[in-house]
VOGUFI-629792 format. One line per 8 residues: number of its first residue (from 1); their letters; for each residue z negated, y negated, x negated of C-alpha. Coordinates in pm, 1 decimal, always signed. Example, Ala and Ser with C-alpha at 12.3 -4.5 7.8 and 13.67 -1.06 7.14 Angstrom:
2
1> as> -780.0/+450.0/-1230.0  -714.0/+106.0/-1367.0
This chain:
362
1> xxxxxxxx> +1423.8/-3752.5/+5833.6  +1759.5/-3982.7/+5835.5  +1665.9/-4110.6/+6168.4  +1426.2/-4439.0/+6225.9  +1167.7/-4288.7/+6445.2  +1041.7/-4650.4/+6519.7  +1464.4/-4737.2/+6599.9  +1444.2/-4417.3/+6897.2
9> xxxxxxxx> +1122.7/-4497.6/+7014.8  +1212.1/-4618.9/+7288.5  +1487.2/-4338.4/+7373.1  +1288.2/-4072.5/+7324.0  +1015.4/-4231.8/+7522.2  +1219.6/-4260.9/+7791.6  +1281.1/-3873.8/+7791.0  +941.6/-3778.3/+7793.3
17> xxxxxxxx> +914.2/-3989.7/+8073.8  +1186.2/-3759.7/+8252.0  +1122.7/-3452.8/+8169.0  +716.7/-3473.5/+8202.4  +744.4/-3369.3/+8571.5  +687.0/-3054.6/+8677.2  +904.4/-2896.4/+8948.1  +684.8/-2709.7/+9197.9
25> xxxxxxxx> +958.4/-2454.8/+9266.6  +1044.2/-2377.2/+8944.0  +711.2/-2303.8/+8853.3  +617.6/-2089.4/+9129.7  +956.9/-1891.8/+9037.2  +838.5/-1838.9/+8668.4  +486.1/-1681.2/+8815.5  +686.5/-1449.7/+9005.6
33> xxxxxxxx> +950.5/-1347.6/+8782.1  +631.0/-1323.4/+8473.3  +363.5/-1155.3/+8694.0  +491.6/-921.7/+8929.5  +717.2/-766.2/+8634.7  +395.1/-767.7/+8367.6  +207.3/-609.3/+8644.9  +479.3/-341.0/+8693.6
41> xxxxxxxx> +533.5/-236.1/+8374.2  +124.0/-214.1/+8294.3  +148.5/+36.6/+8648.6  +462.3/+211.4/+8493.9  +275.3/+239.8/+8119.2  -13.4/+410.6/+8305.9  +241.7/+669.3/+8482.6  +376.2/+751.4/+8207.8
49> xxxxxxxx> +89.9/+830.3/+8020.1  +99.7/+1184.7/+8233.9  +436.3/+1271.6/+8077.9  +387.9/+1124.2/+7758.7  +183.7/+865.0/+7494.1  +561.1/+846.7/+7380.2  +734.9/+688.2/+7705.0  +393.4/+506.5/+7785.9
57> xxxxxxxx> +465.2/+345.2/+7408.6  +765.7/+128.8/+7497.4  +687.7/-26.5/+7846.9  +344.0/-146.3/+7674.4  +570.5/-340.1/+7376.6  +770.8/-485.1/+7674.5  +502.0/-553.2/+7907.6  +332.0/-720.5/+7589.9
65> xxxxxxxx> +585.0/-954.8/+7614.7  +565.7/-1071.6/+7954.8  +193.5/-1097.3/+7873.9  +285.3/-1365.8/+7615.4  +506.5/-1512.2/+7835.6  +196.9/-1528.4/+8091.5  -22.2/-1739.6/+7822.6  +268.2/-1987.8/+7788.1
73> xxxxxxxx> +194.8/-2022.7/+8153.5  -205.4/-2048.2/+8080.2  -60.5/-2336.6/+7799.5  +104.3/-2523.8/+8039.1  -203.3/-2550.5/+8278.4  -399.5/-2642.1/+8008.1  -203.3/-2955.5/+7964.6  -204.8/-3013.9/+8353.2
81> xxxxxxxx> +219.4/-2992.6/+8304.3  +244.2/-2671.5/+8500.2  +148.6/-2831.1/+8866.2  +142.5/-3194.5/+8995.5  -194.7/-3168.4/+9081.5  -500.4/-3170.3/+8817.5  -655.5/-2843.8/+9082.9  -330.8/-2646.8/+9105.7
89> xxxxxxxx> -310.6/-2648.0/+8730.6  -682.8/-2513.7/+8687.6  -666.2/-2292.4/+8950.1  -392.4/-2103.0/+8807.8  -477.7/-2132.2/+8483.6  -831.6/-1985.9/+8490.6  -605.9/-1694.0/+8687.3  -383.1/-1702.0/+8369.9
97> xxxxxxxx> -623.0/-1756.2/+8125.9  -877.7/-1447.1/+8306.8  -503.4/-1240.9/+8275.8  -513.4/-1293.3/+7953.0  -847.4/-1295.1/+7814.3  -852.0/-1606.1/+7752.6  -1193.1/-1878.5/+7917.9  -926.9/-2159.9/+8034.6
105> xxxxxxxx> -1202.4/-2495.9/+7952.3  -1241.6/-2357.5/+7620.7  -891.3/-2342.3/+7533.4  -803.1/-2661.4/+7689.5  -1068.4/-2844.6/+7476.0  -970.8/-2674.4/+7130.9  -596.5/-2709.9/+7219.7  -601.9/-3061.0/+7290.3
113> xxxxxxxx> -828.7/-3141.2/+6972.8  -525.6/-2936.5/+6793.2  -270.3/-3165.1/+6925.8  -475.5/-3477.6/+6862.0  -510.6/-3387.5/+6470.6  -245.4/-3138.3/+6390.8  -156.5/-3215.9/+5981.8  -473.7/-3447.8/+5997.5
121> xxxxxxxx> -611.0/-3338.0/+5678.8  -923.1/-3505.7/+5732.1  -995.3/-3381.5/+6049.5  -909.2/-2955.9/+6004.7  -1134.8/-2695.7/+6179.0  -1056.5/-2695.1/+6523.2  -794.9/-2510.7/+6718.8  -588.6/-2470.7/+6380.5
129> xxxxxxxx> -580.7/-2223.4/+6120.4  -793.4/-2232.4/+5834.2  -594.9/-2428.7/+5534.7  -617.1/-2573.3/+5205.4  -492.9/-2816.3/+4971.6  -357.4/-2715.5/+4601.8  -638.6/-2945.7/+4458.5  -919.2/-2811.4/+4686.4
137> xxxxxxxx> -862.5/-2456.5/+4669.4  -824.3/-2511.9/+4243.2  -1236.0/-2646.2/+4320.7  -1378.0/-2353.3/+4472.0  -1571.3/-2069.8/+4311.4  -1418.7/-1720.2/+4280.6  -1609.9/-1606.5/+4584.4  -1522.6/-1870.9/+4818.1
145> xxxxxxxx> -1118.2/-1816.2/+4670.9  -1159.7/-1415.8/+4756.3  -1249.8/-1481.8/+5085.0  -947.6/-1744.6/+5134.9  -714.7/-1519.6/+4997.8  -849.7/-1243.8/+5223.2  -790.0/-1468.5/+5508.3  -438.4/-1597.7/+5481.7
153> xxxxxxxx> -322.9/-1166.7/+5374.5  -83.9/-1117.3/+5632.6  -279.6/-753.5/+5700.5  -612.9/-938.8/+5840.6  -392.8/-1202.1/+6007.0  -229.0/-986.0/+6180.9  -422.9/-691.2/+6184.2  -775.8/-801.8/+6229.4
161> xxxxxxxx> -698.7/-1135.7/+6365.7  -584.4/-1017.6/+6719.7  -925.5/-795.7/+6747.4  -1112.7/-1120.4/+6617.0  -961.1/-1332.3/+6898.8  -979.1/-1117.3/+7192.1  -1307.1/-952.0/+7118.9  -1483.4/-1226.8/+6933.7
169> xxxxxxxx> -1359.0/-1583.3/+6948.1  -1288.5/-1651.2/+7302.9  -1620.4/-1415.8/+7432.3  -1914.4/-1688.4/+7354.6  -1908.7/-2030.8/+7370.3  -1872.4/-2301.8/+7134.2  -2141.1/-2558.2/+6988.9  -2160.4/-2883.2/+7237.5
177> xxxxxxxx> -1975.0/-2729.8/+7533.1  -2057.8/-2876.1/+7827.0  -2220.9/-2671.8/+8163.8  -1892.5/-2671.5/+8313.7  -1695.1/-2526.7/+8019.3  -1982.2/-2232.8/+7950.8  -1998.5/-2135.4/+8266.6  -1561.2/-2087.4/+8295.1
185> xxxxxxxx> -1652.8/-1874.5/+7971.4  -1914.4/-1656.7/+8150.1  -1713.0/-1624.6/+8472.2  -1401.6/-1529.4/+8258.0  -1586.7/-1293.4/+8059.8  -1802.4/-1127.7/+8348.1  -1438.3/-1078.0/+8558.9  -1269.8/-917.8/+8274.1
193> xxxxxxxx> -1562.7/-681.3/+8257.2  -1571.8/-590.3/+8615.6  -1195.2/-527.7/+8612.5  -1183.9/-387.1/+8290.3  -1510.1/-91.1/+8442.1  -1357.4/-73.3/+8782.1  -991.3/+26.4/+8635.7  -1172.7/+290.4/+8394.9
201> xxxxxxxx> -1366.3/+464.0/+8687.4  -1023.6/+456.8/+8906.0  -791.6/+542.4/+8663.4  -998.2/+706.5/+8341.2  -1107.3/+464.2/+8060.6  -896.0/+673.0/+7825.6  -531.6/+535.5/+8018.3  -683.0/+208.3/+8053.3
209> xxxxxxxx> -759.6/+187.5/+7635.9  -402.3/+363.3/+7609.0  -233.8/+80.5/+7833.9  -432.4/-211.1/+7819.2  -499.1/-154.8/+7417.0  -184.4/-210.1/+7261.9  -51.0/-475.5/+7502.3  -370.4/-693.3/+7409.7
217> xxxxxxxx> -273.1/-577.8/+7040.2  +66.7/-652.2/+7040.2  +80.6/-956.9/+7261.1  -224.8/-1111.8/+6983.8  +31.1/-1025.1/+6694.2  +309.1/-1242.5/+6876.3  +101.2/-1544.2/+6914.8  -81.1/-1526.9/+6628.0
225> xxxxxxxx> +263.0/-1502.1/+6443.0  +405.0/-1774.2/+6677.9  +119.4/-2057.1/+6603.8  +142.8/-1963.0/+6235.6  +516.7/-2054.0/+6185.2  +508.6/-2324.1/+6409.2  +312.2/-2542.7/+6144.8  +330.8/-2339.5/+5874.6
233> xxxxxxxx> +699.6/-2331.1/+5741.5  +729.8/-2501.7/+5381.1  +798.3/-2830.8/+5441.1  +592.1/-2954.7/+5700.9  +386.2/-3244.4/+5729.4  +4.3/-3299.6/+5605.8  -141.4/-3610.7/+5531.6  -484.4/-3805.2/+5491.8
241> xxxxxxxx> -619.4/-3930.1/+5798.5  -498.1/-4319.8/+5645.7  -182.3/-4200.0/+5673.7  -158.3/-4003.5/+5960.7  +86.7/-4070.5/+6230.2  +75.0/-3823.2/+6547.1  +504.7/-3902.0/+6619.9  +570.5/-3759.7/+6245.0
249> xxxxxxxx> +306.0/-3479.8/+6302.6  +478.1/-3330.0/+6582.1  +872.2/-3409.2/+6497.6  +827.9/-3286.0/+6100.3  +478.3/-3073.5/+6114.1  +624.9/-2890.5/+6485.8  +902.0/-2648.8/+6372.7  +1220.2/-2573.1/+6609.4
257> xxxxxxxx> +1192.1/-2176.1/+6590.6  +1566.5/-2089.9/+6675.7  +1495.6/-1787.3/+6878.9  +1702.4/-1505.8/+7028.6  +1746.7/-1570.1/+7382.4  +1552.3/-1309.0/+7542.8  +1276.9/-1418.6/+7275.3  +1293.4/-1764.4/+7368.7
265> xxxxxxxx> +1236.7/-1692.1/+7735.2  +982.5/-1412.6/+7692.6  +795.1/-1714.8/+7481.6  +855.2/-2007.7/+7723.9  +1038.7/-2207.8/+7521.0  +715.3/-2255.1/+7285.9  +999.8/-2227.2/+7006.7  +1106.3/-2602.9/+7100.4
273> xxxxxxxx> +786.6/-2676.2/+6952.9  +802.3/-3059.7/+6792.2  +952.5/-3134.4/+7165.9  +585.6/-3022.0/+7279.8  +384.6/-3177.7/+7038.5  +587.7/-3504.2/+7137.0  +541.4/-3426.1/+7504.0  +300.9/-3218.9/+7565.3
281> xxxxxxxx> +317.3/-3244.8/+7929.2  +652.8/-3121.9/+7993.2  +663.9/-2781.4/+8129.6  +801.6/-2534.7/+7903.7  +1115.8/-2491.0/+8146.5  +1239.5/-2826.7/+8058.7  +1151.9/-2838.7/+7670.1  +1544.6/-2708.7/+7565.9
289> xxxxxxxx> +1669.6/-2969.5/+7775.0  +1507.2/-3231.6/+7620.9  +1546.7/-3119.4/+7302.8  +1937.6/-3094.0/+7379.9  +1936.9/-3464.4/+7518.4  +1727.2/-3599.0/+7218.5  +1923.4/-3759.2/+6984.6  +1571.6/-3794.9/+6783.0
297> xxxxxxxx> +1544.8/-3422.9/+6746.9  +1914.0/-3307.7/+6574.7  +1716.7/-3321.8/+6204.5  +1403.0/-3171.4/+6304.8  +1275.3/-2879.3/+6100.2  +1449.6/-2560.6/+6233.6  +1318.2/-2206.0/+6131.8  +1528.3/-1898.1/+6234.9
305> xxxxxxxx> +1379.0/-1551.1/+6296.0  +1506.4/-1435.0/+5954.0  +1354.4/-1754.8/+5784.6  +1042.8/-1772.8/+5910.9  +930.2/-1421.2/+5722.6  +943.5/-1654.3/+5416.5  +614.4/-1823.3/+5584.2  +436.2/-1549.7/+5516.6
313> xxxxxxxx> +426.3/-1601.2/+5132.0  +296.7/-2003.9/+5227.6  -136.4/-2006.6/+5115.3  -158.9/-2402.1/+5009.6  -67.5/-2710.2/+5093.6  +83.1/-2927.0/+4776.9  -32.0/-3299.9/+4839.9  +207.2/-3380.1/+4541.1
321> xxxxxxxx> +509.6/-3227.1/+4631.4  +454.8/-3208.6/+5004.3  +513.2/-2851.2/+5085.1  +371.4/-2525.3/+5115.5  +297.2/-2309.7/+4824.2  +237.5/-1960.0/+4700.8  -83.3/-1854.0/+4509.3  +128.5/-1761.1/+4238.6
329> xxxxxxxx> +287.6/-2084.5/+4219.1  -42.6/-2230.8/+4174.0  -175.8/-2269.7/+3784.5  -561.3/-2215.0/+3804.4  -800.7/-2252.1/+3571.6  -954.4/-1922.2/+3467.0  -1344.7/-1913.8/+3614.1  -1451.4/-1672.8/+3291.9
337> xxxxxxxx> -1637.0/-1369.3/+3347.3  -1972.4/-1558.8/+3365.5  -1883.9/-1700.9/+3625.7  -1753.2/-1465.0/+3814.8  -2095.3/-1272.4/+3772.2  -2285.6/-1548.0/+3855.2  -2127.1/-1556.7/+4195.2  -2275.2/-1219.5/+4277.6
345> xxxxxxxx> -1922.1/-1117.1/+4403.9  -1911.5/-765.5/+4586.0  -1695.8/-651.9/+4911.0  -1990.7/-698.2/+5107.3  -2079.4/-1019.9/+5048.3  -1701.3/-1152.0/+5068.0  -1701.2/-989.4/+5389.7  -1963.5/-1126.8/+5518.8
353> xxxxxxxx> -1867.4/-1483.5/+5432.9  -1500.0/-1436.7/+5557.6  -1692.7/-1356.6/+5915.9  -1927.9/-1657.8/+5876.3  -1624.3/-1879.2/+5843.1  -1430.8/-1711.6/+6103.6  -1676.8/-1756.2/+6300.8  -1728.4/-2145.4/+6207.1
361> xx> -1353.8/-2162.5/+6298.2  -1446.1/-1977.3/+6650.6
């Protein structure tokens, strides 16, 4: 970066400072104009479904929108940047976070260990997506490669990962939660249930799986897609835990994602995303404006819609030349067919230990 970080310190501290308040109006605004139009176009979707699977379709890709729209909302609560007051901000986000399947305590926890180690590599496995380094993914046997590579395909990101994280991930509870944080994940759970049965009986579980299916679907593409490129574009920031510095982390390891207007308000801003990781308790209504008023943020990584499809070809990180990587850019040394047999390798067992490692990262 060509500007001193340590030189705008004190600048850029300052903005936090103004910008870190939330505005009680213009939050209560943004649940309205989120909510009440999600919750139309779900009723709408459901309507439709008499006429057509066809009309039903479209309001379900819009409506999966606003639901994305409603997490950034969740997000925001998590922090405790939505409301002023710590209660306000758990009150409606457990609301959120029940809207959107996700068990609000949980979240908080593994977002906030994301933020505190985010291109940490010594400190990878939490709230982050599963990544290696050039030299460490050279050290693994063919097995343990396979199930990598299976990982970071684009087809079980995208395609299994949004079943993973609304069936699997969020449902049980992690190792060392505390009473309080199991028992949001229970509640959350057991209320998703009950609405989940009581809208089959009333309405036919059939239109509910038609309706509700591929806005959960869609909406889990978006953000999985969204958290991806926001620390995954090629040159980003990783370093050892020595050298770690959270300001650098968030300003050159926090993309901008340059979004199309009605995509940057359908995703709360979340595009301004180094201006988050900064200061992570400004609501996502003021994060353009701060970014605009930054003088620290005019060389800050920028990815464009049509860029950011390059991401998807990014598996490694490369300590050496500090950027993301391809396989194929990668020279490996061949394991020989000994050792490829002694692995045992077959589908099922590289299924089963992509599971037990998504699982680990659960």
């Amino acid at each position: 970066m060509s500007i001193d970080i340590q030189e705008e310190r004190g600048i850029w501290k300052k903005n936090i400072a103004l910008f870190q308040k939330s505005d009680t109006r213009k939050s209560v605004w943004q649940l309205i104009n989120t909510i009440v139009p999600f919750l139309g176009l779900w009723w709408a979707a459901y309507l439709c479904l008499s006429v057509s699977v066809w009309l039903t379709l479209p309001l379900a890709i819009l409506a999966s929108g606003f639901f994305v729209r409603i997490f950034i909302i969740f997000h925001d609560c998590c922090h405790h940047s939505f409301f002023k007051t710590r209660r306000a901000n758990e009150i409606v986000g457990m609301i959120t976070g029940i809207l959107t399947c996700f068990p609000y305590h949980q979240w908080k926890y593994e977002h906030a260990v994301h933020h505190a180690t985010s291109g940490n590599l010594g400190r990878r496995g939490t709230g982050d997506m599963w990544t290696l380094t050039v030299n460490e993914y050279k050290q693994l046997s063919f097995v343990k490669r396979m199930v990598y590579r299976v990982y970071r395909n684009p087809f079980i990101m995208f395609g299994v990962g949004p079943v993973h994280l609304f069936l699997n991930q969020y449902r049980l509870n992690r190792k060392g939660a505390g009473r309080k944080e199991r028992v949001n994940t229970h509640v959350t759970n057991f209320t998703l249930a009950a609405i989940l049965i009581g809208l089959s009986f009333i309405l036919g579980w059939k239109a509910v799986l038609f309706v509700e299916g591929p806005i959960l679907y869609l909406a889990g593409i978006v953000g999985i897609w969204l958290f991806y490129v926001q620390h995954q574009f090629e040159y980003g920031y990783f370093e050892k835990s020595d050298q770690w510095d959270y300001v650098r982390a968030a300003l050159q390891g926090s993309s901008f994602y340059h979004l199309p207007k009605i995509l940057q308000w359908l995703t709360g801003n979340i595009g301004y995303h180094h201006v988050h990781h900064l200061g992570p308790k400004v609501p996502n209504y003021y994060l353009q404006q701060m970014h605009e008023s930054t003088e620290l943020f005019r060389n800050v990584p920028s990815v464009t819609l049509a860029s950011s499809l390059r991401a998807l070809h990014y598996r490694l990180w490369d300590e050496d030349s500090h950027r993301f990587v391809a396989f194929n850019e990668v020279a490996m040394e061949p394991l020989g067919l000994r050792a490829i047999i002694s692995q045992s390798f077959n589908p099922t067992h590289l299924i089963g230990r992509l599971f037990k490692k998504l699982k680990s990262l659960s």
